[in-house]
C-alpha positions as CSV (number, residue, x, y, z in Angstrom):
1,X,13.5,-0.3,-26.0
2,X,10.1,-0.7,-23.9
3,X,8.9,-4.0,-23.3
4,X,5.5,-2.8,-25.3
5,X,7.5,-2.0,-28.4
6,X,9.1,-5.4,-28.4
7,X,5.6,-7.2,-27.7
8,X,4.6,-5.9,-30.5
9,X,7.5,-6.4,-32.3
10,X,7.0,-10.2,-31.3
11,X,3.2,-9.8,-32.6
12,X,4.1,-8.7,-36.3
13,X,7.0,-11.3,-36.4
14,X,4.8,-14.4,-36.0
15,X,2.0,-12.4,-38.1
16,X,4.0,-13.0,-40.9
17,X,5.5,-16.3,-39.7
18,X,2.0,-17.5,-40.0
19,X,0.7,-15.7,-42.9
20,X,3.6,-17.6,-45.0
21,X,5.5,-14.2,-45.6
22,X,8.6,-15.7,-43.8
23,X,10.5,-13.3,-42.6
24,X,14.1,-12.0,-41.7
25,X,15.8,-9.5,-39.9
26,X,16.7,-7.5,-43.0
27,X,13.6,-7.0,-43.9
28,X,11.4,-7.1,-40.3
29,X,14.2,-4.3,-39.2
30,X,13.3,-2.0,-42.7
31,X,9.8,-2.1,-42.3
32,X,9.6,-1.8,-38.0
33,X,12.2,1.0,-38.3
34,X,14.5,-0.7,-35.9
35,X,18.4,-2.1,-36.0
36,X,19.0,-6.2,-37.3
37,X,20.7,-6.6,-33.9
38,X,16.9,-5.2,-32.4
39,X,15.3,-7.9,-34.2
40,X,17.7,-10.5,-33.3
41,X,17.4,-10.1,-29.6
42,X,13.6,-10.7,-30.6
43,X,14.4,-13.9,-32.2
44,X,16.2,-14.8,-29.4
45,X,13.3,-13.8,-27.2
46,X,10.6,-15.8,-29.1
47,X,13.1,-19.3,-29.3
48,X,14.6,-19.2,-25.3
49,X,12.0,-17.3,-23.6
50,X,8.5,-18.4,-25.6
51,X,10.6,-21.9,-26.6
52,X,8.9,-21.3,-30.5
53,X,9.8,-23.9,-32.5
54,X,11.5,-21.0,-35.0
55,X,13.3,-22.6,-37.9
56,X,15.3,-20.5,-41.0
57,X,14.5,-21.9,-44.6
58,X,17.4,-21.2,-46.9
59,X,15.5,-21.6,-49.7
60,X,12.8,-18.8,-49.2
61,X,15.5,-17.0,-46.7
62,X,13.4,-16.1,-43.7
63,X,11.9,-18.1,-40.7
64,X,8.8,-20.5,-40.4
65,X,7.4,-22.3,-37.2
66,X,8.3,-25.9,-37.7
67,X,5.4,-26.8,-35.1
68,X,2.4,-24.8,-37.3
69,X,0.4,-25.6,-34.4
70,X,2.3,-23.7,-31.6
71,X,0.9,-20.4,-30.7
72,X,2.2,-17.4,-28.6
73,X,1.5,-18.0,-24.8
74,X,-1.5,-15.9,-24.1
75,X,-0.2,-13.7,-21.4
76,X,3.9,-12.4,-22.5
77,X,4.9,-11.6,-19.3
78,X,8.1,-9.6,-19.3
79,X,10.8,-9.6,-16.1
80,X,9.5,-6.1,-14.6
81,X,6.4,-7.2,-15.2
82,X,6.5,-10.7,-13.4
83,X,8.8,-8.7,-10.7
84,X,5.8,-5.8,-10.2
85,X,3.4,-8.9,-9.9
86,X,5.3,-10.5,-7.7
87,X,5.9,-7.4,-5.1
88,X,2.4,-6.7,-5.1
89,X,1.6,-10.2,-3.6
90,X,4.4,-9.7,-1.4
91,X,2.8,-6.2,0.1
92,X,-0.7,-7.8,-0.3
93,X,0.2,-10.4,1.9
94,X,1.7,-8.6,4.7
95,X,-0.4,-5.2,4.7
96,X,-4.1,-6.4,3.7
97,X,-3.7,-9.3,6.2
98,X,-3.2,-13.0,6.2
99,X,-6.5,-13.7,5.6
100,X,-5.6,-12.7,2.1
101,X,-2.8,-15.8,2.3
102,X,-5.1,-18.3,0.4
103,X,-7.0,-16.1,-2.4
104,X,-3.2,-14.4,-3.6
105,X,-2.1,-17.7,-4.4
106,X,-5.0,-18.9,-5.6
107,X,-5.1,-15.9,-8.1
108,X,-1.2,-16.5,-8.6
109,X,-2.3,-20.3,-9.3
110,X,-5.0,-18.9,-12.2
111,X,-2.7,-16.5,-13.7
112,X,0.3,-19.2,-14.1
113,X,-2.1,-21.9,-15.5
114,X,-3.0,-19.1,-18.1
115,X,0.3,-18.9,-19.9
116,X,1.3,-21.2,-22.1
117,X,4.8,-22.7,-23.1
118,X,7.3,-22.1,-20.5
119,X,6.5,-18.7,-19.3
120,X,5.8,-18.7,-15.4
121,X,5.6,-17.1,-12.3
122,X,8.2,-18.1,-9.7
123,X,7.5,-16.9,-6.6
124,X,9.6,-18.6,-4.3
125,X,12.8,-18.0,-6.6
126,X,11.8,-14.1,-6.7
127,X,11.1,-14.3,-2.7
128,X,15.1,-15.7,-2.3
129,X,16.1,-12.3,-3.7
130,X,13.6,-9.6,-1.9
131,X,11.8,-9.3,1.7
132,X,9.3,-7.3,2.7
133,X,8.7,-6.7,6.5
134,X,5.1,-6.3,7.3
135,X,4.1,-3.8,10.3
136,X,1.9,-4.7,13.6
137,X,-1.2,-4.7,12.3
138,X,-4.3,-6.2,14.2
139,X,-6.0,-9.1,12.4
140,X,-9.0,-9.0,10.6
141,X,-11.2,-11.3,9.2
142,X,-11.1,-11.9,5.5
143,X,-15.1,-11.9,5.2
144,X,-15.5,-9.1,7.3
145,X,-13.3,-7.2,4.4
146,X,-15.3,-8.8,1.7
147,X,-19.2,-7.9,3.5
148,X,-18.5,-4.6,3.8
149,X,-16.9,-3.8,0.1
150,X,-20.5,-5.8,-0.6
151,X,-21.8,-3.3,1.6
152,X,-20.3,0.1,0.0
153,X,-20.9,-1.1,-3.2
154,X,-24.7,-1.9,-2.7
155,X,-25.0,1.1,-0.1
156,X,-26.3,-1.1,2.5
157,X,-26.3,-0.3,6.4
158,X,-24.6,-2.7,8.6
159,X,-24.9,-3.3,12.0
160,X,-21.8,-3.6,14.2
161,X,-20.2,-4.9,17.9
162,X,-17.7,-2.3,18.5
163,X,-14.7,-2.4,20.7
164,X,-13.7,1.3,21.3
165,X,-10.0,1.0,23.1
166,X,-10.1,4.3,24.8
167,X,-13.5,3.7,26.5
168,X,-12.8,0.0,26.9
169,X,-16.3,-0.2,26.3
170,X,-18.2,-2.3,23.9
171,X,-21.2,-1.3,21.9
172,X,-24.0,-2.4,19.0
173,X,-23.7,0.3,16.0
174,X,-25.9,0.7,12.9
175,X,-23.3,2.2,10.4
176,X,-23.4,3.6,6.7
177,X,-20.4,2.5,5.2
178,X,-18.2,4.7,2.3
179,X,-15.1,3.8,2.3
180,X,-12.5,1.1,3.3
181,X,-8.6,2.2,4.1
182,X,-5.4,0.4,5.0
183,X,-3.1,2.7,6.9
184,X,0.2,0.9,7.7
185,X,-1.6,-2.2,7.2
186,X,-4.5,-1.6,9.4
187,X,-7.8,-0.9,8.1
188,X,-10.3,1.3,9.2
189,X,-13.6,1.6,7.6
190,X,-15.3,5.3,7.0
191,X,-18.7,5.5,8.2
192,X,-21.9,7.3,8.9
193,X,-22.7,6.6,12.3
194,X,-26.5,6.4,13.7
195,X,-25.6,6.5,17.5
196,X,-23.1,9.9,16.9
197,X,-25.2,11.4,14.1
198,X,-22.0,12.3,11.8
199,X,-19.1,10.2,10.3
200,X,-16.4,8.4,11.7
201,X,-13.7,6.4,11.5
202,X,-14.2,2.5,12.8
203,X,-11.1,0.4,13.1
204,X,-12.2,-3.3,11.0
205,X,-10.1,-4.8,13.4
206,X,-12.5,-4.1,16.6
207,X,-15.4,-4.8,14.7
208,X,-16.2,-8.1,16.6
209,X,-19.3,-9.2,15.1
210,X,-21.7,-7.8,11.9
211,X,-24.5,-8.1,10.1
212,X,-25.3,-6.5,6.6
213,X,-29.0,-5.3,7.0
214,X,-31.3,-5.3,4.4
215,X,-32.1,-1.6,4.6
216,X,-30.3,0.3,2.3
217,X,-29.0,4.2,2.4
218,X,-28.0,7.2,-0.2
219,X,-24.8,8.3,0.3
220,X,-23.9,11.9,0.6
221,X,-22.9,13.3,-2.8
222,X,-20.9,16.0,-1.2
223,X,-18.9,13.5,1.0
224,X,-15.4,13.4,0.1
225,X,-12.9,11.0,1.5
226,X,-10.0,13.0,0.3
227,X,-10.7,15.9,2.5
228,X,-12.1,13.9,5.5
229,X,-8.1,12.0,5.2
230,X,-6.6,15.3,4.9
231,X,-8.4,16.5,8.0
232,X,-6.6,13.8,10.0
233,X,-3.3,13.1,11.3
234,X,-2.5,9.1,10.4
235,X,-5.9,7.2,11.9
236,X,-6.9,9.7,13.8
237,X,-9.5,12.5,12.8
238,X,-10.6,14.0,16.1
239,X,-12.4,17.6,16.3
240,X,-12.3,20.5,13.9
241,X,-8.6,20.9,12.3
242,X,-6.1,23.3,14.1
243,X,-2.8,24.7,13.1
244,X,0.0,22.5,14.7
245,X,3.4,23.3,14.6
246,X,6.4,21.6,15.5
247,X,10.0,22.1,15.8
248,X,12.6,19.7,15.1
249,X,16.2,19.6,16.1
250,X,19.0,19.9,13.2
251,X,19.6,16.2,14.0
252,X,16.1,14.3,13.7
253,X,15.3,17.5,10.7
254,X,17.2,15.1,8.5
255,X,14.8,12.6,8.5
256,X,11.8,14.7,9.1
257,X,12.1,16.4,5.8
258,X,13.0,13.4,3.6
259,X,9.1,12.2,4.2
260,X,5.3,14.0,3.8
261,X,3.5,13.6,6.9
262,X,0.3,15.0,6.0
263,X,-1.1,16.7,3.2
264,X,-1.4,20.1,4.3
265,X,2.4,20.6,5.2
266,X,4.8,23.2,5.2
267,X,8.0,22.7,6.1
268,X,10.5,26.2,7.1
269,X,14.6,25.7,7.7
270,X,16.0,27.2,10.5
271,X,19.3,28.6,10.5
272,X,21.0,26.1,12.9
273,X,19.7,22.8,10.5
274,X,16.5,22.9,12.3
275,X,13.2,22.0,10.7
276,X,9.5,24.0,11.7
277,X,6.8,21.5,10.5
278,X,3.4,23.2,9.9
279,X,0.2,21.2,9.2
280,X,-4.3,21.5,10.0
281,X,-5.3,18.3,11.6
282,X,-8.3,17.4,14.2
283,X,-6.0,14.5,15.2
284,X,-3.9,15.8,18.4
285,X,-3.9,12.5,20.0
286,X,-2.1,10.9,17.3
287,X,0.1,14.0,17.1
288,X,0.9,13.6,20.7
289,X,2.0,10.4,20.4
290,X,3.8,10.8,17.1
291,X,5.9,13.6,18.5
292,X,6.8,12.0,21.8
293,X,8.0,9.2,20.0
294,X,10.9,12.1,18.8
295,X,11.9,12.9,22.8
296,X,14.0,15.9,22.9
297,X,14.5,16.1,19.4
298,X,11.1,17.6,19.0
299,X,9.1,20.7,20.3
300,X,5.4,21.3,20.1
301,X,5.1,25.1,19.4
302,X,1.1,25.1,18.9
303,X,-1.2,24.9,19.4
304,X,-1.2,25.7,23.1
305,X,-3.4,22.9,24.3
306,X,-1.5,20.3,22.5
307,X,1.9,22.0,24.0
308,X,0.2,21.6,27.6
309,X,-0.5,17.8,27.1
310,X,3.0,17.3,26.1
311,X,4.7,18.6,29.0
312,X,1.7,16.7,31.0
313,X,2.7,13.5,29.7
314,X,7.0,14.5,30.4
315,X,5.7,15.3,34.4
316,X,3.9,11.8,34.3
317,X,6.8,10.2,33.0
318,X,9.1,11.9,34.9
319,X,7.4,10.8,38.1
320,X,6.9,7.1,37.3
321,X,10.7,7.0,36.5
322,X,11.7,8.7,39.7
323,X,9.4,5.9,41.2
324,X,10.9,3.4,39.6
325,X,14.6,4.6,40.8
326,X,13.7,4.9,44.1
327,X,12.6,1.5,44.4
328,X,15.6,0.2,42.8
329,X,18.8,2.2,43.7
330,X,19.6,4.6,47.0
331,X,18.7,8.6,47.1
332,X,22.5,9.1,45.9
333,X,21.6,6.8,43.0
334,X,18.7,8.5,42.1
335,X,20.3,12.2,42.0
336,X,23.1,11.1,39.8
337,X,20.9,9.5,37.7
């Protein structure tokens, strides 16, 4: 039975109570279509769970409130619900950012002063039973987050520091922000930018300093924030999407195929457990990278230029390690190695 159908089960039960009907099981189970034992459980419910103050008159055979004051608590909160609550602050916590530490438990503090009677939310008893491990995510700053939601909301431009990483270069942008998203716990904010003339994609966390400017801006009605994510590989969007294929080994194909990597994918078995993973992305750097992190269990097929980085990157690689042996063991060393 759904926790729904019992709630309302509950609902009609102290109806009556209170309209004077008093009630029993024989009769609550005949007219809500359910078993005595059903209805029991409920009673159960109401006098360990809600502590009602549920008393059975012989006389009138059924049940009264002995309290006529008490009233139902007015948030029920039933175990998978208080568990679902209680995972969400858990994931909050760790993947929208610390700065969120203070407002969760605030809200957690609001929601428990809420419910009446005995109903409550332990969090610390539910956090002796579950963990959740949050990623490496760079830190940003809780009011950042909350000026540029302001700023989507109320279409207005915003002028940003920005640290691009691969430039290690800094630089003032007047942006029109659309969207915020949280990608493995870091969030990146999708924006019109005035200095490239066409969207992109900012990371929050190397915004350094903002200001929301008072001019406002229309947003594109054809935008869509689906298809620009579907266009990228994780964070990264880069140029106009190519086909990129990859082939995995029958041993790393195991884990490959139990996830979806991107939206357009196709996956193909190969006869020896192999795994050919098709997809359209812009995003070959993060592709590079992604498959790298495989080693010889993976084999860029196309496109062509992405195949040529690859083997680029194994020659660099190659040659810093051979440094690294030469400087550390004799030739003899080295060639075994």
């Amino acid at each position: 039975m759904s926790a729904r159908q019992q709630l309302e089960r509950i609902l009609e039960i102290d109806r009556q109570i209170r309209a004077g009907n008093y009630p029993n099981a024989g009769r609550l189970a005949h007219e809500l279509e359910v078993s005595e034992r059903t209805i029991y459980q409920d009673r159960q419910f109401l006098l360990e769970r809600l502590r009602a103050p549920l008393a059975y008159d012989h006389r009138r055979r059924g049940w009264y409130y002995t309290d006529p004051n008490w009233a139902l608590p007015s948030v029920l909160v039933t175990e998978g619900e208080l568990l679902a609550f209680f995972l969400s602050v858990e994931v909050a916590r760790r993947y929208l950012g610390t700065a969120f530490e203070a407002p969760l438990r605030s809200a957690v503090e609001k929601i428990t002063a809420g419910l009446k009677g005995q109903v409550r939310v332990d969090l610390e008893e539910l956090r002796a039973c579950y963990v959740v491990a949050a990623p490496p995510v760079v830190t940003v700053k809780e009011e950042l987050l909350l000026d540029l939601h302001q700023a989507i909301q109320n279409c207005r431009q915003v002028e940003i520091q920005y640290y691009t990483a691969s430039r290690d270069a800094r630089q003032t942008r007047v942006v029109e922000p659309y969207h915020l998203c949280n990608l493995r716990g870091d969030w990146y904010l999708i924006a019109f930018d005035h200095l490239r003339g066409e969207m992109r994609t900012f990371h929050a966390g190397r915004v350094e300093r903002w200001t929301l400017l008072p001019r406002g801006f229309r947003r594109d009605p054809d935008f869509s924030v689906e298809k620009w994510l579907a266009q990228a590989f994780q964070a990264e969007r880069g140029d106009e999407p190519v086909e990129v294929v990859i082939r995995f080994d029958a041993y790393q194909a195991r884990y490959i195929r139990e996830r979806r990597w991107h939206p357009t994918q196709e996956s193909e078995e190969m006869p020896d457990g192999g795994l050919l993973l098709r997809f359209h992305t812009g995003g070959l750097a993060e592709v590079r990278r992604w498959v790298m992190s495989y080693g010889s269990h993976a084999e860029v097929l196309a496109p062509e230029s992405l195949r040529r980085e690859v083997a680029e990157e194994i020659r660099k690689m190659v040659r810093v390690c051979k440094n690294v042996c030469e400087k550390n063991f004799s030739v003899a060393e080295c060639t075994d190695r």
